[in-house]
N, C-alpha and C positions, 0 to 999 in steps of 0.2 A: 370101720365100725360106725355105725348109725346111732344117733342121739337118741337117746332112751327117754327123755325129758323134753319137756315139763310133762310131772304125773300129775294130774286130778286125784283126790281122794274125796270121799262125801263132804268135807270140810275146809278142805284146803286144797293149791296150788303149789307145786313144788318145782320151780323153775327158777329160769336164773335171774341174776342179781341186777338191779338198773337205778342210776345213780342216785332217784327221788326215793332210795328205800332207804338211804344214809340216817335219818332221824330216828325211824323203827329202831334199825340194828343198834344205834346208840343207845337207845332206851335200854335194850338186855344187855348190851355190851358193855355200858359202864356200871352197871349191878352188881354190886359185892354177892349177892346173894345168887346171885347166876353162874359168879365167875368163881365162886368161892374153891371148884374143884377142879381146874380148868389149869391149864397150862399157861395162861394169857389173862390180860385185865383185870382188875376192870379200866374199861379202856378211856384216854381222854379223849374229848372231840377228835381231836388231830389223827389218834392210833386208829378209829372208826373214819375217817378219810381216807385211810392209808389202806386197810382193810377191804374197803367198798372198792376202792382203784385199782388196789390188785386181784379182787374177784373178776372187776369189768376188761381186765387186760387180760386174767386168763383165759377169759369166756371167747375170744377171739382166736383161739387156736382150738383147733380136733383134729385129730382124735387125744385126749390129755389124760392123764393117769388120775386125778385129782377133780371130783368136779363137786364144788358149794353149793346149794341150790338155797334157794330162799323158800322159805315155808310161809306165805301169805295166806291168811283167814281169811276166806273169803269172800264173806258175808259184811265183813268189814272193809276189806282192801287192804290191810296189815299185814306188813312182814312180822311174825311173832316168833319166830327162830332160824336155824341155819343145821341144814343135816347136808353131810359132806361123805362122799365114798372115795375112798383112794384107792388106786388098785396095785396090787404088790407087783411089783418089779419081778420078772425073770418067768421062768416057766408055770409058777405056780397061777393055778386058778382062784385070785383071793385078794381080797381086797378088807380094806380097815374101814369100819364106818364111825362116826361121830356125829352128835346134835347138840345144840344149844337151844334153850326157849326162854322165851320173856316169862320172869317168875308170876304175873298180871293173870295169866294162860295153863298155867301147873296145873295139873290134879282135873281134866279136862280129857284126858284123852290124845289131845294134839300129838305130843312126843312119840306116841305108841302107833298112832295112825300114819304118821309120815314113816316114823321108821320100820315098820308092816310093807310101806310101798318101795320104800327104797330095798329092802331086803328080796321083797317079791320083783322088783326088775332086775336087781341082780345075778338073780338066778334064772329068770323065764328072760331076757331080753341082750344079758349079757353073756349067759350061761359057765357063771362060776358057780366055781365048787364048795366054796368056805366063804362067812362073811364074818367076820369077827371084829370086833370091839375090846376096849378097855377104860373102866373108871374104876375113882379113889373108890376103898372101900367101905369108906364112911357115905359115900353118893348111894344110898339106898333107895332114890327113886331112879337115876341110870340103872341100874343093873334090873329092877323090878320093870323096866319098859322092857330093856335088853330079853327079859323071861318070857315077856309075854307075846314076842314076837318068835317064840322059839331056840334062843340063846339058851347056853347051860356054859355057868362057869367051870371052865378050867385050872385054874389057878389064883395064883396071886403073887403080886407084885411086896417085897419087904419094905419100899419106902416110895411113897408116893412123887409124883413129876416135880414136885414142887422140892421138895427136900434133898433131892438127891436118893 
């Protein structure tokens, strides 16, 4: 398989992660208000080390089921989130995508435009079949990106990551 990344979009850079992005990603990472529906954080210095090092150590092996990219604004030179595709294990053509963005950035577009690109390589470059997602149900700006990239909810989860 051939790296499908980094994508360009009109605004942003979607490639991978290198170690001078550590302060960005702290910025959203340690955000109550970022992390508030999230499985993780908000993170201390140390977790966002830890994070950064084990991006730059995955990024060393391919073909990898998993891959983070950094979402840099361009205009600026700022990492301002992390959109991440996993791809499912076993026959199936499908992978699980996820993003995070610096709350500074919301309400902008950003979220929708990287996760547009990442959905569109997945299918034109990668050539799967399904790309699907999952957030709290109270995250009503996740799931209104997730629509407008063409997602339609399925379901629903009775108790969120956090709770059990």
């Amino acid at each position: 398989m051939r790296k499908w990344f980094p994508l360009p979009t009109p605004r942003l850079l979607l490639r991978e992660f290198v170690a001078a992005d550590e302060a960005d990603v702290h910025e959203y990472g340690s955000d109550l208000g970022v992390t508030e529906y999230t499985d993780w954080g908000p993170n201390t210095p140390a977790q966002t080390h830890d994070r950064i090092t084990g991006y730059l150590r995955e990024q060393q092996r391919w073909p990898r089921a998993e891959v983070s990219l950094a979402a840099e604004l361009r205009a600026e030179r700022k990492v301002i989130g992390t959109i991440r595709l996993s791809m499912t294990a076993g026959q199936a053509r499908a992978a699980d995508l996820g993003f995070v963005f610096n709350r500074r950035y919301w309400n902008q577009g950003y979220a929708t435009e990287a996760t547009s690109a990442v959905v569109e390589a997945a299918f034109a470059a990668l050539g799967l079949d399904r790309v699907w997602a999952t957030c709290d149900v109270r995250n009503i700006a996740s799931w209104r990106v997730m629509e407008k990239v063409g997602m339609h909810r399925e379901g629903f989860f009775q108790h969120d990551v956090r709770s059990g």
